[in-house]
C-alpha atoms as an extended CHARMM CRD file, in Angstrom:
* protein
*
       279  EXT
         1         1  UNK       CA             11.8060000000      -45.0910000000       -9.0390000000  PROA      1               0.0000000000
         2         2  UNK       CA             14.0260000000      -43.6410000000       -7.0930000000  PROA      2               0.0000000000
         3         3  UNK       CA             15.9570000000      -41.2970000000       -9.4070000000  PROA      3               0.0000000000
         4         4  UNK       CA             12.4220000000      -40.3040000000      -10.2390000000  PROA      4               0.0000000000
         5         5  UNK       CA             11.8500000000      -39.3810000000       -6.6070000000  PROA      5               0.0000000000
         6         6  UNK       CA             15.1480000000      -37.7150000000       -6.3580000000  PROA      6               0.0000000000
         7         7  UNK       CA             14.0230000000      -35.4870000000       -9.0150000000  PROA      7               0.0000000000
         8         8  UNK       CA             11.3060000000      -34.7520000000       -7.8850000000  PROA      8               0.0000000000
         9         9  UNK       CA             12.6810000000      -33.7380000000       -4.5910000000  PROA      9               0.0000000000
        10        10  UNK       CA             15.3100000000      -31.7700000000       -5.7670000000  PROA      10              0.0000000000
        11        11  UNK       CA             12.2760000000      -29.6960000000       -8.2250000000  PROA      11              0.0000000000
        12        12  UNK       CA             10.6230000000      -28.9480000000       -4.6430000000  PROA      12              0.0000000000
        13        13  UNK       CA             13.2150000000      -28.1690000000       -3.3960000000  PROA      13              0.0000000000
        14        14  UNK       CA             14.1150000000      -25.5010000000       -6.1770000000  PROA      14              0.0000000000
        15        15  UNK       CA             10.3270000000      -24.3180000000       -5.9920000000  PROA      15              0.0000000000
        16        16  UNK       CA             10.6820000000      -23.4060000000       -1.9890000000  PROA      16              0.0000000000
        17        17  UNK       CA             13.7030000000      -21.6110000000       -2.9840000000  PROA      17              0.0000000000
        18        18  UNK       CA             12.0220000000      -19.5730000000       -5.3220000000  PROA      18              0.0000000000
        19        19  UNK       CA              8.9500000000      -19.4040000000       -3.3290000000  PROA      19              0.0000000000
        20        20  UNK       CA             10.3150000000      -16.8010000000       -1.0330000000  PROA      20              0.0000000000
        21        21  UNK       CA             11.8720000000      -14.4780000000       -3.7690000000  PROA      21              0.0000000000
        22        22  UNK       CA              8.6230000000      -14.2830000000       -5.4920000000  PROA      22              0.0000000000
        23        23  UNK       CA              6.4890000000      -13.6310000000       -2.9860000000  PROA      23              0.0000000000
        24        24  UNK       CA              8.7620000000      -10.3680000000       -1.9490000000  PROA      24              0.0000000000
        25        25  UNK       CA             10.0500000000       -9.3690000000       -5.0870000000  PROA      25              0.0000000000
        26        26  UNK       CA              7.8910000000       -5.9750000000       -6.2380000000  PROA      26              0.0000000000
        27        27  UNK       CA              6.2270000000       -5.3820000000       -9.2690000000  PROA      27              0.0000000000
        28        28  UNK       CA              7.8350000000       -2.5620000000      -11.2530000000  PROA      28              0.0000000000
        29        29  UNK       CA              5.9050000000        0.6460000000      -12.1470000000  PROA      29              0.0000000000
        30        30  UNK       CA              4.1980000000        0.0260000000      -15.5340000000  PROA      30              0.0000000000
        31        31  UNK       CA              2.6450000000        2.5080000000      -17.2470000000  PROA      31              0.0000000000
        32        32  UNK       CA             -1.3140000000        1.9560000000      -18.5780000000  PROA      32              0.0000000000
        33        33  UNK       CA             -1.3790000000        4.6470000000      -21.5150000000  PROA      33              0.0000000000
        34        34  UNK       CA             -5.4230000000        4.1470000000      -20.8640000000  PROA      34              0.0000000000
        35        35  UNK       CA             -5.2060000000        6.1410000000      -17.1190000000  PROA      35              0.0000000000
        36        36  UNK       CA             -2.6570000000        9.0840000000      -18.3200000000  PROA      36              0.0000000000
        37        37  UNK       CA             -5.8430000000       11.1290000000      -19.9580000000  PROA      37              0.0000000000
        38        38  UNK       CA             -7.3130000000       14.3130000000      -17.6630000000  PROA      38              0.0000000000
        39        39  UNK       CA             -9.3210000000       17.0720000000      -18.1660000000  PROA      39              0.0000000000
        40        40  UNK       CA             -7.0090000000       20.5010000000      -16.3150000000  PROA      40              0.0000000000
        41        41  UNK       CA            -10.6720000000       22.0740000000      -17.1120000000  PROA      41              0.0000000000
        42        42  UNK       CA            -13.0690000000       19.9860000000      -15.0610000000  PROA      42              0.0000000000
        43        43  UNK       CA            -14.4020000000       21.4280000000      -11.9560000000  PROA      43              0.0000000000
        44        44  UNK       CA            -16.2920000000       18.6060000000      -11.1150000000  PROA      44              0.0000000000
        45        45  UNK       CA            -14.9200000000       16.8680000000       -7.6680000000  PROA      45              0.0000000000
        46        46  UNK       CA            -15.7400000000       12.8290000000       -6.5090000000  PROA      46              0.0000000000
        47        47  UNK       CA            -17.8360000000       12.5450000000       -3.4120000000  PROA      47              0.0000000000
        48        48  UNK       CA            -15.7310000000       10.6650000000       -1.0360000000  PROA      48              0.0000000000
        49        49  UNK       CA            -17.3870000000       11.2720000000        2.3000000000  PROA      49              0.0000000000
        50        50  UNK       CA            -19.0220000000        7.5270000000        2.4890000000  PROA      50              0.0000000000
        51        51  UNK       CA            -15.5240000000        6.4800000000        2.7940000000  PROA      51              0.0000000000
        52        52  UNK       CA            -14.2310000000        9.8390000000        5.1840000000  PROA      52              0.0000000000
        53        53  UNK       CA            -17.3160000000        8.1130000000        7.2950000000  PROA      53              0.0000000000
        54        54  UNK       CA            -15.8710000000        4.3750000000        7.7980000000  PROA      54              0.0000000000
        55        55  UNK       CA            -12.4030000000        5.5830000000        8.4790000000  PROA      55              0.0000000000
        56        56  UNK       CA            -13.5020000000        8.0430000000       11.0670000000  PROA      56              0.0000000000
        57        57  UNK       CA            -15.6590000000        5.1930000000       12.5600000000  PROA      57              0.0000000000
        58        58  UNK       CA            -13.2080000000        2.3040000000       12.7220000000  PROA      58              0.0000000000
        59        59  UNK       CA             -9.8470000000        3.5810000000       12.0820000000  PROA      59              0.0000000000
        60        60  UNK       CA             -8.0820000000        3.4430000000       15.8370000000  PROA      60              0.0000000000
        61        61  UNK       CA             -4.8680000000        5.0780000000       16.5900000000  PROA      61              0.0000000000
        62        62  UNK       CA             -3.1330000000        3.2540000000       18.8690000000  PROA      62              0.0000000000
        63        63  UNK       CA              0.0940000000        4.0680000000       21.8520000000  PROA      63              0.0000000000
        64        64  UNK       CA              2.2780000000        2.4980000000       19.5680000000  PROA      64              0.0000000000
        65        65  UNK       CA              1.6230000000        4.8380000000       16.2700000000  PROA      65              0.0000000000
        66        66  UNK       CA              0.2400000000        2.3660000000       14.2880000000  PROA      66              0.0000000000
        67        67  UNK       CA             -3.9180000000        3.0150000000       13.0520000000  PROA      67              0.0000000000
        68        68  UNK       CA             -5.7290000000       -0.3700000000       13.1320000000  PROA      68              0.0000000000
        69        69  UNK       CA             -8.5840000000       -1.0500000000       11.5090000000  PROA      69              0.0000000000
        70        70  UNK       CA            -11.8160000000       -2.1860000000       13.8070000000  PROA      70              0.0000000000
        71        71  UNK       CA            -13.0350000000       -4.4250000000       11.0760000000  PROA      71              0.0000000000
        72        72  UNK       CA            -14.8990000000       -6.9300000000       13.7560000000  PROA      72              0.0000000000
        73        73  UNK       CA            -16.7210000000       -3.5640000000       14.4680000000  PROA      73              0.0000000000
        74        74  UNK       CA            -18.0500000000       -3.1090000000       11.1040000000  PROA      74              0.0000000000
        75        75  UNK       CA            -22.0000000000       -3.0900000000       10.5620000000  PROA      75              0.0000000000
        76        76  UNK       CA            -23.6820000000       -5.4090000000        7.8250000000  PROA      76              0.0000000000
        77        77  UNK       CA            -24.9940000000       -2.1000000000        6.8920000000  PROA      77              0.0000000000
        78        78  UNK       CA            -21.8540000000       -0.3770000000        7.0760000000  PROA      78              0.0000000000
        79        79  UNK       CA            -20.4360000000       -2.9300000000        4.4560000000  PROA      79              0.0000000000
        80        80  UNK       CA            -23.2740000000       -2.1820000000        2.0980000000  PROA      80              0.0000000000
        81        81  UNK       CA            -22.5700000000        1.2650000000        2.5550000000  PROA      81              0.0000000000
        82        82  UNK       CA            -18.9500000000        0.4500000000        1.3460000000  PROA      82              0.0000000000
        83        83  UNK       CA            -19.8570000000       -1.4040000000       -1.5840000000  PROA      83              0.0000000000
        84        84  UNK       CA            -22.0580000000        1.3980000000       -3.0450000000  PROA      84              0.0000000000
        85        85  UNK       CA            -19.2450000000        3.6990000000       -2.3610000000  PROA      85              0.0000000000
        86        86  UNK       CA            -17.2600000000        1.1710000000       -4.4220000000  PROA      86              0.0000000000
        87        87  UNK       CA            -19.7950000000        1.2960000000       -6.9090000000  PROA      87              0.0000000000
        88        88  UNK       CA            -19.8060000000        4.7880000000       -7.5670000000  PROA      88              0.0000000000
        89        89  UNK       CA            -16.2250000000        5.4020000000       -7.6640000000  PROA      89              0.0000000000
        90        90  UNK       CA            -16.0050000000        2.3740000000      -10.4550000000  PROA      90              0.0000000000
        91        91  UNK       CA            -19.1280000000        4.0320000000      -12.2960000000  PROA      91              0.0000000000
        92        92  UNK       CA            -16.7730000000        7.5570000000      -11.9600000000  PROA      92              0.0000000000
        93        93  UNK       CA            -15.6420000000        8.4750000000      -15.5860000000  PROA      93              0.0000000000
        94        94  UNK       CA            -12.1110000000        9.5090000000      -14.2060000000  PROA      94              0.0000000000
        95        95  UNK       CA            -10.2340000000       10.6580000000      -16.7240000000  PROA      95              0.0000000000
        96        96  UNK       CA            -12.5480000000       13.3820000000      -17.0400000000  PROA      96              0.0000000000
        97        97  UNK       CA            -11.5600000000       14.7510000000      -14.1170000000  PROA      97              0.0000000000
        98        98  UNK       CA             -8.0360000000       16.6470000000      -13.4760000000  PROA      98              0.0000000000
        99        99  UNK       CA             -5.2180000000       15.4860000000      -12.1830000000  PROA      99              0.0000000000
       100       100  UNK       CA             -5.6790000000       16.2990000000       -8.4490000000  PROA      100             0.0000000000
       101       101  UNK       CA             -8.8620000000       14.7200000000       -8.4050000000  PROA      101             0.0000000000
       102       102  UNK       CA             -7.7350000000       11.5030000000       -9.9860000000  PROA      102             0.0000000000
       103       103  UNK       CA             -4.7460000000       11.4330000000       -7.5530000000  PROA      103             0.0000000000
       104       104  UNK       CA             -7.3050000000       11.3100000000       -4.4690000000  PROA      104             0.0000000000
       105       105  UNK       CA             -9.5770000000        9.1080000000       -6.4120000000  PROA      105             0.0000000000
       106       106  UNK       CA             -6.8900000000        6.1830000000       -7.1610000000  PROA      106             0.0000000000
       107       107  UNK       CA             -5.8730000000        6.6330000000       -3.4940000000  PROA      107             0.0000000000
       108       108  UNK       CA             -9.1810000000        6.5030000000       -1.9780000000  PROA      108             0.0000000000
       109       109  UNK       CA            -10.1870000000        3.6840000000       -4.5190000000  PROA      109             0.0000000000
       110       110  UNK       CA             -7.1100000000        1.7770000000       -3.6970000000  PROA      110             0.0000000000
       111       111  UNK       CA             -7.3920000000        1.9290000000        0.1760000000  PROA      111             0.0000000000
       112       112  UNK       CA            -11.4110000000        1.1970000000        0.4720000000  PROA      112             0.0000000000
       113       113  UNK       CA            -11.0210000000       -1.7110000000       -1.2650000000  PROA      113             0.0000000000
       114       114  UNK       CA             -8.4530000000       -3.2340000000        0.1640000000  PROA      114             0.0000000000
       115       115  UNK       CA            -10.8190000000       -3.2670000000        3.4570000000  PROA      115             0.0000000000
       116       116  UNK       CA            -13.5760000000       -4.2130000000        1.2730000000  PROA      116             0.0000000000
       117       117  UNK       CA            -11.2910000000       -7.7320000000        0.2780000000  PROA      117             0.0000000000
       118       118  UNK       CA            -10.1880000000       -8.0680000000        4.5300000000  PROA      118             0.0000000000
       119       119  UNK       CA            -13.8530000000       -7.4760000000        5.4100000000  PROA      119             0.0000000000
       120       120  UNK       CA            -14.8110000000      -10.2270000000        2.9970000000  PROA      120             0.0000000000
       121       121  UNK       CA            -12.7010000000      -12.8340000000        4.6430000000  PROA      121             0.0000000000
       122       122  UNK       CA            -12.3730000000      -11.6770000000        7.9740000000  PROA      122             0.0000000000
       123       123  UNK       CA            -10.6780000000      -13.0800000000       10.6190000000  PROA      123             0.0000000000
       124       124  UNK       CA             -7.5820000000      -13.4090000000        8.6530000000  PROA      124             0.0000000000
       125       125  UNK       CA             -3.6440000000      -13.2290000000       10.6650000000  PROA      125             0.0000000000
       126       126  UNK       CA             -2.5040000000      -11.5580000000        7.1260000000  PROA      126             0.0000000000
       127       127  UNK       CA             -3.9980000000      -10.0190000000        3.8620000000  PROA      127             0.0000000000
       128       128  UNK       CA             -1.0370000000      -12.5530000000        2.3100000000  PROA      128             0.0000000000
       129       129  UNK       CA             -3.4050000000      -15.5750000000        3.5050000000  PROA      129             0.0000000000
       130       130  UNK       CA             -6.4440000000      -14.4390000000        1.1940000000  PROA      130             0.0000000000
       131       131  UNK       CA             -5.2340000000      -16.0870000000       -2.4340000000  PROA      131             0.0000000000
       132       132  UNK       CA             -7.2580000000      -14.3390000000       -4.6170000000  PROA      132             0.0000000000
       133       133  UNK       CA             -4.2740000000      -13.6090000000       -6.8460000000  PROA      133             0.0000000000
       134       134  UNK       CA             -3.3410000000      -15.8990000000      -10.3930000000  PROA      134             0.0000000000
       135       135  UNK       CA             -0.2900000000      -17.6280000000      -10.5710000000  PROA      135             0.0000000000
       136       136  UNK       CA              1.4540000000      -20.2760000000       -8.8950000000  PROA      136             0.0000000000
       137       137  UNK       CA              3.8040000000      -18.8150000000       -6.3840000000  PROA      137             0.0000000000
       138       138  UNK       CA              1.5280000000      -15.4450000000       -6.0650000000  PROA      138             0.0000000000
       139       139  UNK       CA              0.0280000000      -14.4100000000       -2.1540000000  PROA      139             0.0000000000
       140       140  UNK       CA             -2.8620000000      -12.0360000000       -1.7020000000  PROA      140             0.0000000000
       141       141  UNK       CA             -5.3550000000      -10.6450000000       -3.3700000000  PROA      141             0.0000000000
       142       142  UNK       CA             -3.0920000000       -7.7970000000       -5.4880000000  PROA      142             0.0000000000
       143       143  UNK       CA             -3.4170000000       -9.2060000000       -8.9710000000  PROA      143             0.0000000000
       144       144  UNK       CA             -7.0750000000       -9.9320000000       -8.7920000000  PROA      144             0.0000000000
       145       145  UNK       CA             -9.3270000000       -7.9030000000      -11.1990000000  PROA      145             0.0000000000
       146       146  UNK       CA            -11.5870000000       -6.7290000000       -8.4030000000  PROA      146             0.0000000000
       147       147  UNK       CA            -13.5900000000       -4.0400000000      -10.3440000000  PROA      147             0.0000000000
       148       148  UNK       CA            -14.4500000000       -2.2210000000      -13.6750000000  PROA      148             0.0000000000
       149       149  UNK       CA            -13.4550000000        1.6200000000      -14.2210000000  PROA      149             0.0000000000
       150       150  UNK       CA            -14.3070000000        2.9650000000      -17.4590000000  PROA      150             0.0000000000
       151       151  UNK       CA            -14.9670000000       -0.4540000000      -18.8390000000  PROA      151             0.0000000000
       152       152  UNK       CA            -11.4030000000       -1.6570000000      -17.8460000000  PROA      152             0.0000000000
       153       153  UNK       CA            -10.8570000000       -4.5340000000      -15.4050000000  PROA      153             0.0000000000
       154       154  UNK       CA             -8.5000000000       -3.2300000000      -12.3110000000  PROA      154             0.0000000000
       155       155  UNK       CA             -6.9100000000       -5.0620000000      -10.0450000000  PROA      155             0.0000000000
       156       156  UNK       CA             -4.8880000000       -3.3000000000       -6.7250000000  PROA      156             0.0000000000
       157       157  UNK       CA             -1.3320000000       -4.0120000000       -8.2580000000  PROA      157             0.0000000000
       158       158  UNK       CA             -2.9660000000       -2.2690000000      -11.4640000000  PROA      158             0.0000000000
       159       159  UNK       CA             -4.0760000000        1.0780000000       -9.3690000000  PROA      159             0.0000000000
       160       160  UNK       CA             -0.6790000000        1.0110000000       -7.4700000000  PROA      160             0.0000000000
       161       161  UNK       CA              1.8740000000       -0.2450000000       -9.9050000000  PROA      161             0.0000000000
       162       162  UNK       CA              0.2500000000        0.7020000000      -13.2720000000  PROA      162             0.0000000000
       163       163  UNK       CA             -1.1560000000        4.0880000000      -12.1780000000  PROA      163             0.0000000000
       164       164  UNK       CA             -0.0200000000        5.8510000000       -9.2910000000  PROA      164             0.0000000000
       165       165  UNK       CA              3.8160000000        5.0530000000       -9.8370000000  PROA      165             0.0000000000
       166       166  UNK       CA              4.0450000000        5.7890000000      -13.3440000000  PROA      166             0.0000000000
       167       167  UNK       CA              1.6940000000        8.4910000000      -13.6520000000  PROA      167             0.0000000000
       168       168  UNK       CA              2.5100000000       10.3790000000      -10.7780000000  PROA      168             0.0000000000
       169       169  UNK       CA              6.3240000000        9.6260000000      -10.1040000000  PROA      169             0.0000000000
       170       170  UNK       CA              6.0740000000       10.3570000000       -6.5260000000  PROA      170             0.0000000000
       171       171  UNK       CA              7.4700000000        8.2440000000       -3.6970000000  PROA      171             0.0000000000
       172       172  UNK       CA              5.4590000000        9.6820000000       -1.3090000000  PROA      172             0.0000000000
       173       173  UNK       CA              2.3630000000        7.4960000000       -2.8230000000  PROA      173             0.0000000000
       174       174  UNK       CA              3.9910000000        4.6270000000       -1.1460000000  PROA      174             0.0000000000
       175       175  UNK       CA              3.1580000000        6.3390000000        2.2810000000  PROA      175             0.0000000000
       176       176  UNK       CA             -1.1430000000        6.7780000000        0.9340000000  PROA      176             0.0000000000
       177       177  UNK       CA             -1.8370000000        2.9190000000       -0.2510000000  PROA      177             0.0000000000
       178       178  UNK       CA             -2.2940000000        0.9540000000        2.6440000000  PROA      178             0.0000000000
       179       179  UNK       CA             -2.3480000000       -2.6970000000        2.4820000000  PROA      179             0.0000000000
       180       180  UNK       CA             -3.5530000000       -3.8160000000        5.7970000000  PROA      180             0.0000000000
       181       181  UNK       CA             -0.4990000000       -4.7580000000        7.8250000000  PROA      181             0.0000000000
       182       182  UNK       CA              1.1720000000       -3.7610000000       11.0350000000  PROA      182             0.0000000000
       183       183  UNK       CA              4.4370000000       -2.8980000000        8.6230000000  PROA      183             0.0000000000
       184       184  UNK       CA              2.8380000000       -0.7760000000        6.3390000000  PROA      184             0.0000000000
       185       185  UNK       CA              2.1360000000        3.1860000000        6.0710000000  PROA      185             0.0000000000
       186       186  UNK       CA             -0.9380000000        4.2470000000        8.2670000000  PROA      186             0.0000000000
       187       187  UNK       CA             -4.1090000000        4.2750000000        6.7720000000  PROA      187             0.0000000000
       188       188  UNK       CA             -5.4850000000        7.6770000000        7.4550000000  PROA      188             0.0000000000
       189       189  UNK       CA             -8.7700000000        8.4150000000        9.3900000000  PROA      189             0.0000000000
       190       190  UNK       CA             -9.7200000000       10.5080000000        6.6830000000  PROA      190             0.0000000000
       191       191  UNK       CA            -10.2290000000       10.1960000000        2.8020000000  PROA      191             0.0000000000
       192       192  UNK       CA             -7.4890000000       11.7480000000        0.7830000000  PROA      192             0.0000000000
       193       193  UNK       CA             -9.2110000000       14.6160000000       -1.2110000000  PROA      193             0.0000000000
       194       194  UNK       CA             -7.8150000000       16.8600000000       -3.7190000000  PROA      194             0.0000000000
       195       195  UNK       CA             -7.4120000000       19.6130000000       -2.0160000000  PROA      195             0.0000000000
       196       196  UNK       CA             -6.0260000000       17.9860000000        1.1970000000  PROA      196             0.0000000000
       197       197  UNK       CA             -3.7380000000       15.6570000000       -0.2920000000  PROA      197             0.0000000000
       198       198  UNK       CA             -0.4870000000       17.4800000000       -0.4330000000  PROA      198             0.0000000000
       199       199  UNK       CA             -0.7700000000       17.8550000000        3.5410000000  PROA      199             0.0000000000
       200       200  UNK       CA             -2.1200000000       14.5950000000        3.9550000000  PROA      200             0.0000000000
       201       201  UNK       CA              1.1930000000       12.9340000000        1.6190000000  PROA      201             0.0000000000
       202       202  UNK       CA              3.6220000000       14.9860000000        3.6270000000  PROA      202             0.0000000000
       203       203  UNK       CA              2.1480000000       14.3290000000        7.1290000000  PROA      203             0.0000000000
       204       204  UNK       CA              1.9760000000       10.5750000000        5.8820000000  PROA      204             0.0000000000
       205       205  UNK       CA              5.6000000000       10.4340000000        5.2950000000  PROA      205             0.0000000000
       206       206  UNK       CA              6.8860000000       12.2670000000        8.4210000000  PROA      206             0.0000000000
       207       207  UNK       CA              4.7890000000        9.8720000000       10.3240000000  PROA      207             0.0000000000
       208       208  UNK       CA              6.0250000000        6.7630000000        9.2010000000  PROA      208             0.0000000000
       209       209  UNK       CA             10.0370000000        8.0940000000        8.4920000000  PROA      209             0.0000000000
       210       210  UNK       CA             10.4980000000        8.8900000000       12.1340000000  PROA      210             0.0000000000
       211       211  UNK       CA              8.6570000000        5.8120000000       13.5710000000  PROA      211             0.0000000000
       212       212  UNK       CA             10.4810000000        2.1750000000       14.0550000000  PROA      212             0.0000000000
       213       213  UNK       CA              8.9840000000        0.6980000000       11.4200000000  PROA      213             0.0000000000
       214       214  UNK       CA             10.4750000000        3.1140000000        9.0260000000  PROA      214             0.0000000000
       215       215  UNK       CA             14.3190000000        3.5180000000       10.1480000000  PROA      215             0.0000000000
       216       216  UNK       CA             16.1480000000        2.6200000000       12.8730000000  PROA      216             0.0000000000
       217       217  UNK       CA             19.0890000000        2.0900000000       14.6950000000  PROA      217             0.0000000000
       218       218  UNK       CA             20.4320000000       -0.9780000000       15.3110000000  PROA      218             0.0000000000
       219       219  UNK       CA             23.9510000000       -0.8980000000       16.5460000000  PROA      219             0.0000000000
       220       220  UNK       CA             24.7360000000        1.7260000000       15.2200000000  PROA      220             0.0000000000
       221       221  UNK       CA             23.4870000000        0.5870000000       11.5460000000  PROA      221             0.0000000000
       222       222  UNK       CA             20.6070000000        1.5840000000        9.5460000000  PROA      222             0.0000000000
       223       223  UNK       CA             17.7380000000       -0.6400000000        9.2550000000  PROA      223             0.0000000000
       224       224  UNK       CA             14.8480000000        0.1700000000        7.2900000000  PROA      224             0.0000000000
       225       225  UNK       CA             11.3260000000       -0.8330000000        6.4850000000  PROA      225             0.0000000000
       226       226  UNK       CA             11.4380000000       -3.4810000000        3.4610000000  PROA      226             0.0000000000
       227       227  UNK       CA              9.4050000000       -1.1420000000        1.3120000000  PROA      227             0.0000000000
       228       228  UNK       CA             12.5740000000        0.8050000000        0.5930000000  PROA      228             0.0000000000
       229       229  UNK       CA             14.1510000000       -2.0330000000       -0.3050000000  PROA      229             0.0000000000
       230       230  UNK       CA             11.2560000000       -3.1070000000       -2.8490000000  PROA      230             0.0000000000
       231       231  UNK       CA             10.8940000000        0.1520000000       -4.6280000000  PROA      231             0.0000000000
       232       232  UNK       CA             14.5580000000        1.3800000000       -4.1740000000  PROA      232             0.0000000000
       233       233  UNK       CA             13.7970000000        2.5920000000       -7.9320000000  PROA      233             0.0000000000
       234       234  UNK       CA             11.4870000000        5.1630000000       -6.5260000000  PROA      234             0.0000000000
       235       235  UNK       CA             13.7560000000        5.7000000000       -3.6130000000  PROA      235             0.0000000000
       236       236  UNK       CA             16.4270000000        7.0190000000       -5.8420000000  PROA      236             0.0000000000
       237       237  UNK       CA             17.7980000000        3.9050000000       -7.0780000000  PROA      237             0.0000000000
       238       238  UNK       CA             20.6810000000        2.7910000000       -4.3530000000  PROA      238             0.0000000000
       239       239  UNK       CA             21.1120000000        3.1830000000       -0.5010000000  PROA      239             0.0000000000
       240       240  UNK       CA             22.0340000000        6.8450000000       -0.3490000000  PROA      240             0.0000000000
       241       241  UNK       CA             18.8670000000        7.4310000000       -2.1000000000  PROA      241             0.0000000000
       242       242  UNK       CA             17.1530000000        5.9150000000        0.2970000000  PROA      242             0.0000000000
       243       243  UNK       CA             19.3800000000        7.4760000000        3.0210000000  PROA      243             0.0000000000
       244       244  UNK       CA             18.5930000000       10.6170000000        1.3030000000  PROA      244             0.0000000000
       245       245  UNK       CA             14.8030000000       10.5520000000        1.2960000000  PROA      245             0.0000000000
       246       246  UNK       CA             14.7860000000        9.4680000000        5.0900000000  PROA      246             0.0000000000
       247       247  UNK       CA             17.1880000000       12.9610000000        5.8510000000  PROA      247             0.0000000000
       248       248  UNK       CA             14.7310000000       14.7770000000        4.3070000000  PROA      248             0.0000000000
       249       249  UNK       CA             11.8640000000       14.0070000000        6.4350000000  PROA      249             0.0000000000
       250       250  UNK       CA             13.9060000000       12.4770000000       10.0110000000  PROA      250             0.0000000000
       251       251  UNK       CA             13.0460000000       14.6960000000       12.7790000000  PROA      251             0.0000000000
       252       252  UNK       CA             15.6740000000       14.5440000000       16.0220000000  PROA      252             0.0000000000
       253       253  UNK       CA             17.4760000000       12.3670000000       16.6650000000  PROA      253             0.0000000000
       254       254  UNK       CA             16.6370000000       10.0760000000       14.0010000000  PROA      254             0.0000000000
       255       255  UNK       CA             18.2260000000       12.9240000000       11.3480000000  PROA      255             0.0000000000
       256       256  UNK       CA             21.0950000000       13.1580000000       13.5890000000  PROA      256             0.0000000000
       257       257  UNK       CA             21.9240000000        9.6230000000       13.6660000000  PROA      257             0.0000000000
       258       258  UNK       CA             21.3640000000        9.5340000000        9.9770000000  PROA      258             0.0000000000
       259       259  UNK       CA             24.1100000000       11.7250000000        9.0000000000  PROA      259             0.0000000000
       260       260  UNK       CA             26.2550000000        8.9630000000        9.7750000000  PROA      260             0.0000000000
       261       261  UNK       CA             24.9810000000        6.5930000000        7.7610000000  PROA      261             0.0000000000
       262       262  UNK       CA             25.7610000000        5.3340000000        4.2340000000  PROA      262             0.0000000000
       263       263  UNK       CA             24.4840000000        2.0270000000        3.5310000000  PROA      263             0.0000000000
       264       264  UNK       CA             21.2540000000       -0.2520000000        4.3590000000  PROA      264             0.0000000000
       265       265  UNK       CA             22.1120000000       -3.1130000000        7.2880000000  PROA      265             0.0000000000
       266       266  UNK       CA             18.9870000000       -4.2810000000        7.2570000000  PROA      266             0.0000000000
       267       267  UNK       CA             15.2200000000       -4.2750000000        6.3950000000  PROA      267             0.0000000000
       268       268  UNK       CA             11.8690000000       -5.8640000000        7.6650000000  PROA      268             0.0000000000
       269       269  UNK       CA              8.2100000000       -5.7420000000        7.8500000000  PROA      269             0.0000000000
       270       270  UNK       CA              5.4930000000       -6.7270000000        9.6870000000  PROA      270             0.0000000000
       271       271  UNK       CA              2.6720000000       -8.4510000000        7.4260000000  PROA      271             0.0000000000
       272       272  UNK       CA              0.3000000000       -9.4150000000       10.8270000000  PROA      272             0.0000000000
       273       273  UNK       CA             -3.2680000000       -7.5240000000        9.7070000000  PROA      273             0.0000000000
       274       274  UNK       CA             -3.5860000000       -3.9070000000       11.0870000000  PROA      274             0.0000000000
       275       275  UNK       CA             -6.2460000000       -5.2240000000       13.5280000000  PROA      275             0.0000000000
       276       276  UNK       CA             -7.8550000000       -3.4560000000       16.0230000000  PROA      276             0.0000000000
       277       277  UNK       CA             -9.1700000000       -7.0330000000       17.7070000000  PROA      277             0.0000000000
       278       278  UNK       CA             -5.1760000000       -7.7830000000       18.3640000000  PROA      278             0.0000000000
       279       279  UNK       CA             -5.2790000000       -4.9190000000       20.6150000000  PROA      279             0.0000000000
């Protein structure tokens, strides 16, 4: 009886070790050959302005430079209103649109319903306490199939890590998906568009480079937002990647004191929902 117990501690002890690890490691990019198809012809354009709507309603910019989302403020009807949106953009034969379009589609798709999944289980202290994902040691609700598009199941870590990264290639994606916490990139108070979304992608990035969350100084080392840490592959691979894409966007003094940098002290982030209540 006892060794028995001793075993069994020492396999929970093993699982809280691992427990951690998997909850933070990140989900390479993996292509989905289905989603690389477009149409360079099609003049057609998706109708996002139900979702320009809620974010213009509830998104709040606060002193701090972090949006919140007013989701205690959100109207039965408003949440209807969101679900048809949802319903139309899943009922959307996407890869008969070009590229652009698809880019702000995926985006928009990605972003709506991650409030759609917080509004459904609201109050919640983090999007990491609704377990909607498989798997023993998985938080969240990423790896839930949450909708069909073009007869396909789709989960968010399927729009993000199976679409956007692969298909696109472009770090600055990291700075449009918005997961619902204090430590991530702002969600916008305006849908992405295709015509728009160069601006919006570069504005995004500035923003979030050049605010705490993103870099810092900590006597006098670098610390970072965990997200380059996660996806240092899209980062450029190694620290002065990293270092390299935060140059390019650091606005005084922040570029200043990066030029002295060459390695990563630290990293963080803030998974507390991007509440407007906590205000």
């Amino acid at each position: 009886m006892t060794r028995l117990i001793t075993r069994r501690a020492a396999l929970g002890g093993l699982l809280l070790a691992a427990a951690p690890r998997a909850a933070c490691a990140a989900p390479r990019a993996d292509p989905w050959p289905r989603w690389q198809a477009s149409d360079e012809s099609a003049s057609a354009s998706v109708d996002h302005a139900p979702w320009d709507g809620f974010l213009a309603r509830h998104v709040v910019a606060s002193e701090d430079g972090i949006n919140r989302l007013a989701y205690r403020r959100v109207l039965p009807q408003e949440r209807d209103a969101l679900a048809i949106y949802l319903a139309g953009l899943a009922g959307t034969p996407v890869t008969a649109y070009r590229r652009a379009e698809q880019l702000a589609y995926w985006i928009n798709l990605y972003n709506a319903l991650t409030v759609r999944v917080v509004l459904d289980h609201y109050p919640v202290a983090s999007i990491r306490d609704i377990a909607l994902s498989p798997g023993l040691f998985s938080r969240g609700p990423w790896r839930k199939k949450l909708l069909r598009v073009e007869g396909e199941e789709v989960s968010l870590d399927d729009i993000e890590h199976r679409i956007l990264r692969p298909v696109w290639r472009d770090p600055r994606l990291h700075y449009a998906v918005n997961c619902a916490a204090l430590g991530c990139p702002n969600l916008g108070p305006r849908a992405f568009t295709a015509a728009a979304t160069e601006q919006m992608l570069e504005d995004a990035v500035r923003a979030y480079v050049n605010h705490p969350r993103g870099a810092r100084i900590i006597d006098g080392r670098l610390h970072v937002s965990s997200i380059y840490v996660w996806y240092k592959e899209d980062f450029g691979g190694d620290d002065p990647g990293v270092i390299a894409h935060l140059r390019r966007y650091a606005a005084p003094p922040l570029a200043q004191a990066l030029a002295a940098q060459t390695s990563i002290a630290g990293d963080s982030y803030d998974w507390s929902l991007n509440d407007a209540a906590a205000l």
